[in-house]
C-alpha positions in Angstrom: -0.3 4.4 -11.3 1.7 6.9 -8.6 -0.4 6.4 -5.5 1.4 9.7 -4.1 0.6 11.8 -7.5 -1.2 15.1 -6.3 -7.9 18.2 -9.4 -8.9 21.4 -10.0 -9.5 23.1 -13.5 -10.6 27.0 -15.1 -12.0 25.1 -18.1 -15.7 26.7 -17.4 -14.5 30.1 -16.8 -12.7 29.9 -19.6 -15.2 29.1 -22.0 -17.6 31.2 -20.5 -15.1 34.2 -20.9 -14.5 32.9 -24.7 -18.2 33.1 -25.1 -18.5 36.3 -23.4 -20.9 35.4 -21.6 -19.8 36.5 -17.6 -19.0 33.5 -15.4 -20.8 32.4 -12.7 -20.5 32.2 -9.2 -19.9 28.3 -9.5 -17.4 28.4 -11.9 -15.2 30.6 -10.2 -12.1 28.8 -9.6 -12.0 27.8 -5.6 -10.2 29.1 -2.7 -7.5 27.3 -0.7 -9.7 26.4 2.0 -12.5 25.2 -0.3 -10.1 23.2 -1.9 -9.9 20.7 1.6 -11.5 17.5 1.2 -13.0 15.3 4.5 -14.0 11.5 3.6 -14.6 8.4 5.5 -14.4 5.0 4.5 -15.5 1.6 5.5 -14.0 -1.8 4.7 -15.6 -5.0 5.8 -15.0 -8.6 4.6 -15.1 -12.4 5.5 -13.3 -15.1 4.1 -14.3 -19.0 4.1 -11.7 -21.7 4.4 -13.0 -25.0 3.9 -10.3 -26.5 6.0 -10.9 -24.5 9.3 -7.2 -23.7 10.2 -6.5 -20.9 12.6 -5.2 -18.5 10.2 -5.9 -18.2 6.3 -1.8 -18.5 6.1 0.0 -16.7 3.6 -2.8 -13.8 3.9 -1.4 -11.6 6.4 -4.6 -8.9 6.4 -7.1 -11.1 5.8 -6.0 -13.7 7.9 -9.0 -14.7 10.0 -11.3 -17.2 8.5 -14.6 -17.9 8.6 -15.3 -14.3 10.6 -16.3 -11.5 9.8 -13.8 -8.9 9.8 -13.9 -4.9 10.3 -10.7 -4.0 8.0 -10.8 -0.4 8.3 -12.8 3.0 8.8 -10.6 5.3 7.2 -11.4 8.9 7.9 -9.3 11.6 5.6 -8.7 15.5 5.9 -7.0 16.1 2.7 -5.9 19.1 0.3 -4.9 18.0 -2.8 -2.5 20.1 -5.6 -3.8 20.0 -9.0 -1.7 17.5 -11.4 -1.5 20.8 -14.1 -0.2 22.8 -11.3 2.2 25.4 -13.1 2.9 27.5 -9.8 3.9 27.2 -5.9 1.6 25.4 -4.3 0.7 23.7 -1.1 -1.4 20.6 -0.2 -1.3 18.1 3.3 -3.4 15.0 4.2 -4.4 13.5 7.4 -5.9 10.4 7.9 -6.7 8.0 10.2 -7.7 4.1 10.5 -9.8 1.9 12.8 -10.2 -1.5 12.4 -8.1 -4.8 12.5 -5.6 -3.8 9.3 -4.1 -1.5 11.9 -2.3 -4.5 13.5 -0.3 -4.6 10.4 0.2 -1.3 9.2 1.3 0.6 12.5 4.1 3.2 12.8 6.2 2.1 15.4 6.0 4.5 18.5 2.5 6.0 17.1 -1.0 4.1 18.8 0.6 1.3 18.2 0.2 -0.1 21.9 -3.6 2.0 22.6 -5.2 -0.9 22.1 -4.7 -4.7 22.3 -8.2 -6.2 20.8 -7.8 -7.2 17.0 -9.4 -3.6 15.8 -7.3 -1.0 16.7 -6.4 3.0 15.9 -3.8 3.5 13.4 -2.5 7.1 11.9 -2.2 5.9 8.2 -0.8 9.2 7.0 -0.3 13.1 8.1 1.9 14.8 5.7 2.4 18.8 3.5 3.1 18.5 0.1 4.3 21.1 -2.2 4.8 21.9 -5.7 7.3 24.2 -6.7 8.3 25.4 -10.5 11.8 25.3 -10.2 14.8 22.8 -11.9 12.4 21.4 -14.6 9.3 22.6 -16.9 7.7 20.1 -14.7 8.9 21.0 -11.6 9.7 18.9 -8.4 6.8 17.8 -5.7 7.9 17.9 -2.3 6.1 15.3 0.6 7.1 15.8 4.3 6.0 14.0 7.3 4.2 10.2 7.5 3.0 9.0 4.4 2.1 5.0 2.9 5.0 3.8 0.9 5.2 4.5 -3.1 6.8 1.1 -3.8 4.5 -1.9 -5.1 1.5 -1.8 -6.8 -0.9 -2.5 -4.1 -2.1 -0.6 -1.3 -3.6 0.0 2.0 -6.4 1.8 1.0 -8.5 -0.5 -0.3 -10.4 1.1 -2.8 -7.6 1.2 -5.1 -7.1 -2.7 -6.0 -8.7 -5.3 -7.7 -9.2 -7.3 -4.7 -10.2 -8.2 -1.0 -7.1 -10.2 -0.7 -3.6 -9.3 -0.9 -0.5 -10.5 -3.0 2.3 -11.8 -1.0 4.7 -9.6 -2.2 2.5 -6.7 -0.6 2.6 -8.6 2.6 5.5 -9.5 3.1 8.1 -8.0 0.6 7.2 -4.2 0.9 6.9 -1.7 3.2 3.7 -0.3 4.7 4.3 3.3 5.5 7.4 5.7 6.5 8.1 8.8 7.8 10.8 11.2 6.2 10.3 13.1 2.9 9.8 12.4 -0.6 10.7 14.1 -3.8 9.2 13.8 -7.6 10.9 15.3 -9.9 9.0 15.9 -13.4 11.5 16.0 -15.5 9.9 15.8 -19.0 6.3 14.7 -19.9 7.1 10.7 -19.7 10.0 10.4 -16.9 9.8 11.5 -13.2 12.8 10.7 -10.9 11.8 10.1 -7.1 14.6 10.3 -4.3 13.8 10.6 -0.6 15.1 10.5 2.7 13.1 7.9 5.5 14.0 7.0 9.3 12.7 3.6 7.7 10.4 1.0 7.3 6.8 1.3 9.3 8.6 4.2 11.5 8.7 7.4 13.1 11.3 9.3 14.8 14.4 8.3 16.9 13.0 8.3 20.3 10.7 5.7 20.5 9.3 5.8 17.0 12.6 3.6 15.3 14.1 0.0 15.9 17.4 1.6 15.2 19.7 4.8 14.8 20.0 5.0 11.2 18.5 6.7 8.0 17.3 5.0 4.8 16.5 5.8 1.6 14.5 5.8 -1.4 15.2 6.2 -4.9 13.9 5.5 -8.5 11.9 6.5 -11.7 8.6 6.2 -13.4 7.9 6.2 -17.3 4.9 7.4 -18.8 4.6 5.8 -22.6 2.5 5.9 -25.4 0.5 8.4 -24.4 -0.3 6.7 -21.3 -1.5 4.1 -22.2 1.9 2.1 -20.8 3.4 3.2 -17.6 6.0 1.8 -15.0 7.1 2.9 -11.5 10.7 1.4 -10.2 11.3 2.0 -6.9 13.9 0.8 -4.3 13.6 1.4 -0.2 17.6 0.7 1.1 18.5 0.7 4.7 18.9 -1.2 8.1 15.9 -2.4 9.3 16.4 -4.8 12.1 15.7 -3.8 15.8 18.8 -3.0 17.7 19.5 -4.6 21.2 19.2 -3.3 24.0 20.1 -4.5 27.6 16.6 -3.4 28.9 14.4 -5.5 25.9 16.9 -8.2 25.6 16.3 -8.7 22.5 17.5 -7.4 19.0 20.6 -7.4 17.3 24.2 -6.5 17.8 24.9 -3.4 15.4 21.7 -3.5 13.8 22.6 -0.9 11.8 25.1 -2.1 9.8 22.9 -4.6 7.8 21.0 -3.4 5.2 17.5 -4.7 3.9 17.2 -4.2 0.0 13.3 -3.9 -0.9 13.0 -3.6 -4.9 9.8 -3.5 -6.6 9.1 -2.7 -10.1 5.9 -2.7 -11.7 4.7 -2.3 -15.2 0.7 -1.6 -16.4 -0.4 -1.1 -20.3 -4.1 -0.6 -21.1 -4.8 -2.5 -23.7 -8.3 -0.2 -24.7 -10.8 1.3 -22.2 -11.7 -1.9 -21.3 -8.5 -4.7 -21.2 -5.9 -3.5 -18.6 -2.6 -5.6 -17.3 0.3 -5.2 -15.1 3.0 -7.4 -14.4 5.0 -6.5 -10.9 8.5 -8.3 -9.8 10.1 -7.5 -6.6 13.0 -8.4 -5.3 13.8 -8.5 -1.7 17.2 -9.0 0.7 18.0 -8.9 4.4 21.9 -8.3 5.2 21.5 -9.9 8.5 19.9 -13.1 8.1 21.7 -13.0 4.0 17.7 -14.1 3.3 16.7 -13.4 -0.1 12.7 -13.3 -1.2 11.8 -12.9 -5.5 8.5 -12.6 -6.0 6.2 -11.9 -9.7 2.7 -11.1 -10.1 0.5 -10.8 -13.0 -2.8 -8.5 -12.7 -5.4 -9.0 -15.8 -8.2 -6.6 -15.5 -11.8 -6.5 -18.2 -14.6 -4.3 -17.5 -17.5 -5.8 -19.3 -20.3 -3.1 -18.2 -19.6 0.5 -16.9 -20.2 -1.3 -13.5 -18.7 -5.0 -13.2 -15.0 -5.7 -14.0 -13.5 -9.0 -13.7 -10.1 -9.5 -12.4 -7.3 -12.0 -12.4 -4.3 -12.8 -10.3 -1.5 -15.1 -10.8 1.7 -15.3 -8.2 5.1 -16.7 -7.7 7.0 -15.6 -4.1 10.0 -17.5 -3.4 11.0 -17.2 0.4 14.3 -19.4 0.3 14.8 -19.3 3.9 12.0 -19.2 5.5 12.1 -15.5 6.5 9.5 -13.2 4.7 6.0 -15.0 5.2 4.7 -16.3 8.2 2.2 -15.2 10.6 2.1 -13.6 14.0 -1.4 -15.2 16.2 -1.3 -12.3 18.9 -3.2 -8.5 18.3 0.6 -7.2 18.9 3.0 -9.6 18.1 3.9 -8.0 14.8 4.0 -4.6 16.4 6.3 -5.9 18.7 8.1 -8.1 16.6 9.8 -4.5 14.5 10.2 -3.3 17.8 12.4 -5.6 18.8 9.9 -6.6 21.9 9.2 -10.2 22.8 6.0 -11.3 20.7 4.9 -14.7 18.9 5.6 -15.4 15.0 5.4 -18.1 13.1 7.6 -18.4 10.6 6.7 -20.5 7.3 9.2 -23.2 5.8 11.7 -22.7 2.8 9.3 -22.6 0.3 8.3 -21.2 -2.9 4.6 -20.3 -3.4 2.0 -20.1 -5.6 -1.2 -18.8 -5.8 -4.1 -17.8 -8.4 -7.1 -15.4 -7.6 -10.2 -14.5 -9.8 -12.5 -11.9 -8.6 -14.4 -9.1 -9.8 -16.0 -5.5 -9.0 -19.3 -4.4 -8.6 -19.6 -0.9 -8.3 -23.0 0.9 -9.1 -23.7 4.3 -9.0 -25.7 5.5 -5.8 -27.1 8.5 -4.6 -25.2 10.9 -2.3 -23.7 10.8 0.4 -22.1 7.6 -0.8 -19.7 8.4 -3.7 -18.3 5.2 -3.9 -19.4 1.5 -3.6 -17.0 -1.4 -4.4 -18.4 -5.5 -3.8 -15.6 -7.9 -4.3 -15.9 -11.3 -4.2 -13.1 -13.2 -4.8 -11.7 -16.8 -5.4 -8.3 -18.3 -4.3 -5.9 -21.0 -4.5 -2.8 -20.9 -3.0 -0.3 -23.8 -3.3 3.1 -24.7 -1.6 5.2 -25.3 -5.2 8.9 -26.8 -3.6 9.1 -27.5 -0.1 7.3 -28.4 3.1 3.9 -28.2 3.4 2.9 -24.8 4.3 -0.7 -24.4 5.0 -3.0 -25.6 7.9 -0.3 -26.0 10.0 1.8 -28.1 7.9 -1.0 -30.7 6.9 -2.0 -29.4 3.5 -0.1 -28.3 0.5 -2.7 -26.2 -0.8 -5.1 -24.0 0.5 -9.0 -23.2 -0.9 -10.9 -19.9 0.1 -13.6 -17.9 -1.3 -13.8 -14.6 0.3 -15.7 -10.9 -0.1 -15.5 -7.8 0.9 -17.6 -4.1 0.8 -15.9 -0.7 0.3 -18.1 2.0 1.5 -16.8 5.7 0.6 -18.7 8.7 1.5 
């Protein structure tokens, strides 16, 4: 899956015109304007650990245990451009978040200090996109502004994975968002090429919306196989990363922007039948500066049994050789402030490779408008320390039990 692919269709009118019978009012193909979607979403789950640390560790957003949690209420203004699209056309989404994921996913220099409890206001995404004909029989879509990253298989929104709880590698191996542009260009039926410029990772513009003074980059392909039933997205974020220092903070680094951080994430799905799905991700991850490497593989086994219930399975492997990638941060703005280059808490884990396994599955039942989507997780986890110190409740424990459950509301 592209989570940044841009549904509209002239089938109806069509028919009716083959059948000459006149079209009706319905059919008609929409207008621009009444194209423009508005949605809201709510995310709320709790996770139970046995062991009653302070933090579920190695689960960045769902790191709380034993509370309930308000993830996110996600409220969208969107305009999306048809994927047959054989003309110019133009498309934008905003969208906007409330709730305690915000402490994560924050643009630097945007709401990211409004408010200090643990829910907080987060703009997730406010972006044009365009498709224009030109270059290719596919042509090239064009995204400008703040957007969620493309790399990794998982996401923010939550009603696009298989479960409550999130993979390491999407917590700490991959951007969130960026800001910048973003180009896809369809260049035959089964390979796109992406390329795009960003002012980085989880940031906004020079003056006070970037930890440093220099560009980054993304680039990378996507296949589309076997009539699609077996696709792959490859994707690679390059630039400097690290906050730069400054006499007034005093704290960053020296010349920040001459150290590269290397975030490569590859993922590959093939759907077995209508019913048997699996994708296998591997990322591979590198910080100049600290010369800290992170290699992470995930495997994602998904079997819908009825039209409603699918169960789903999660195996991992993260290596963090150094120490530097996972960890946690106990304040509502210590990660904030820790990409800003601002004093803040974190808590970095030891040099350790982990593992962990999750089985879950989906409920989601059809109910009456204005809900047009329910999802009910629940989920079970192990995660395990496999070389190295102990790394779960606060170094006692090389292992670590939860059972946790969420609910995805969409209207």
């Amino acid at each position: 899956m592209t989570r940044f692919r841009l549904a509209a269709s002239t089938a109806l009118v069509a028919a009716a015109l083959a059948a000459g019978a006149p079209a009706r009012a319905e059919d008609a193909p929409t207008s621009w304007q009444d194209s423009i979607k508005f949605g809201a979403q709510i995310q709320s789950g709790i996770t139970f650990n046995p062991a009653g640390p302070k933090t579920n560790f190695g689960q960045a957003l769902t790191d709380h245990p034993n509370q309930l949690m308000l993830n996110q209420a996600l409220l969208t203004v969107s305009r999306e451009i048809p994927k047959d699209a054989s003309g110019w056309d133009v498309g934008f989404k905003v969208q906007g978040l409330y709730g305690s994921d915000a402490r994560y996913t924050h643009y630097i220099g945007v709401l990211n200090q409004a408010i200090t409890d643990r829910n907080q206001l987060d703009l997730v995404e406010a972006n044009v996109t365009a498709h224009m004909p030109v270059l290719t029989a596919g042509g090239i879509d064009l995204k400008l502004g703040l957007f969620s990253t493309p790399i990794g298989f998982e996401t923010i929104d939550p009603s696009t994975n298989a479960f409550y709880s999130h993979s390491y590698i999407f917590s700490y191996a991959l951007p969130f968002k960026h800001t910048g542009g973003l180009a896809n260009i369809h260049v035959t039926d089964f390979l796109d090429i992406y390329g795009g410029l960003t002012t980085g990772v989880n940031t906004t513009f020079p003056t006070g919306g970037d930890n440093n003074s220099s560009m980054s980059g993304i680039v990378g392909f996507g296949l589309n196989l076997l009539d699609g039933k077996l696709t792959a997205v490859v994707l690679s974020h390059i630039g400097p990363e690290n906050a730069s220092y400054t006499p007034t903070q005093s704290v960053g680094v020296p010349n920040a922007n001459h150290y590269n951080r290397y975030y490569n994430d590859a993922y590959v799905t093939y759907k077995h039948n209508d019913k048997l799905s699996f994708t296998t991700e591997i990322n591979y991850t590198k910080d100049d500066l600290i010369g800290a490497e992170a290699f992470g593989v995930a495997q994602y086994v998904s079997y819908a049994i009825t039209d409603t219930v699918t169960l789903n399975a999660r195996g991992e492997i993260f290596r963090d050789g150094k120490g530097f990638y996972v960890g946690y941060f106990p304040g509502n703005l210590d990660f904030i402030n820790f990409e800003r280059g601002r004093p803040s808490t974190s808590v970095g884990g030891p040099h350790a490779t982990y593992g962990a396994l999750t089985f879950g599955a989906t409920w989601k039942p059809d109910l009456p408008k204005p809900i047009s989507g329910l999802l009910v997780r629940p989920e079970v986890r192990y995660d395990a320390g496999l070389a190295g110190p102990k790394p779960y409740n606060n170094g006692k424990d090389n292992g670590q039990f939860t059972i946790a459950t969420d609910v995805v509301l969409t209207f």
